[in-house]
C-alpha positions in Angstrom: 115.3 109.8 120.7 114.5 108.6 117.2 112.2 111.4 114.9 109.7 110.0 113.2 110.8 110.1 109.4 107.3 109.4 107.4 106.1 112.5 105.9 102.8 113.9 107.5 100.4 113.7 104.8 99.1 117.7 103.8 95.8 119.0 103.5 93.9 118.3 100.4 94.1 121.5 98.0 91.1 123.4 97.4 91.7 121.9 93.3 91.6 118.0 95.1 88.6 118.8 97.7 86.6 119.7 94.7 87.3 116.9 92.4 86.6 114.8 95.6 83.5 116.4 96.2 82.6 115.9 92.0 83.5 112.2 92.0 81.1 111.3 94.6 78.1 113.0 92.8 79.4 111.0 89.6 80.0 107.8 91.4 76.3 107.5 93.3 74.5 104.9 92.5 71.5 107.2 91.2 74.1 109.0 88.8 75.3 106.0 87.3 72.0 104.4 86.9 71.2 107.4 84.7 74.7 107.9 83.6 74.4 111.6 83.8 74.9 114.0 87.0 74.3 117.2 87.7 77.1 119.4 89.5 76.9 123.1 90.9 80.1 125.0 92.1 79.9 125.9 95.5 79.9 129.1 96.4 83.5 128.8 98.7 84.8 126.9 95.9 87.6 128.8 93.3 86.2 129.6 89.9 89.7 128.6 88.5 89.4 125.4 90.0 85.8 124.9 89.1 87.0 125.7 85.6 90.3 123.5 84.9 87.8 120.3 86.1 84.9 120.8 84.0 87.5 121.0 81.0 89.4 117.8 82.8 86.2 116.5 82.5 85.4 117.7 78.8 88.3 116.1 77.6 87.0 112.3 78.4 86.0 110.4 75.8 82.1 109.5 76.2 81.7 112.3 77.7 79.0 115.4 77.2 78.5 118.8 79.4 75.2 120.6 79.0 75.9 124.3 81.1 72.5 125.3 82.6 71.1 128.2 82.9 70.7 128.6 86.9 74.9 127.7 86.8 74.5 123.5 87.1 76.4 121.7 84.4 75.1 117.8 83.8 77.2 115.5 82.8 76.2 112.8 80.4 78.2 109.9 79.6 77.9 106.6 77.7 79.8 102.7 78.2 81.2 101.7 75.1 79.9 98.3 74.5 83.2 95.6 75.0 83.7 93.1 71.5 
């Protein structure tokens, strides 16, 4: 009998379920209206992941983080005008 030879696709890592989780505030239509969102990290999420995304996210052009008090961080961004 033939085994099945496609790879079964894994779990998301905790790192890919948060960035999931981000990209969805970003993308809503409310959030991209304004062009700014505000994220909070959840409290079964890693800190080290939490971390490495906000400075993924740091490191877009267009791209501003204000850290709140109360542990949000918004996210304000801008559309460069096309020539």
């Amino acid at each position: 009998m033939a085994q099945n030879s496609a790879a079964t696709p894994s779990a998301p890592s905790s790192y890919e379920r948060l960035g999931i989780r981000v990209q969805k505030v970003i993308n809503s239509p409310t959030a991209q209206k304004a062009r700014a969102a505000l994220i909070y990290r959840l409290t079964d999420e890693v800190e080290d992941d939490w971390n490495q995304l906000l400075e993924e996210i740091a490191e877009n052009d267009n791209v501003t983080l204000a850290y709140r008090d109360d542990g949000g961080v918004q996210i304000f961004w801008t559309v460069p005008k096309e020539d």
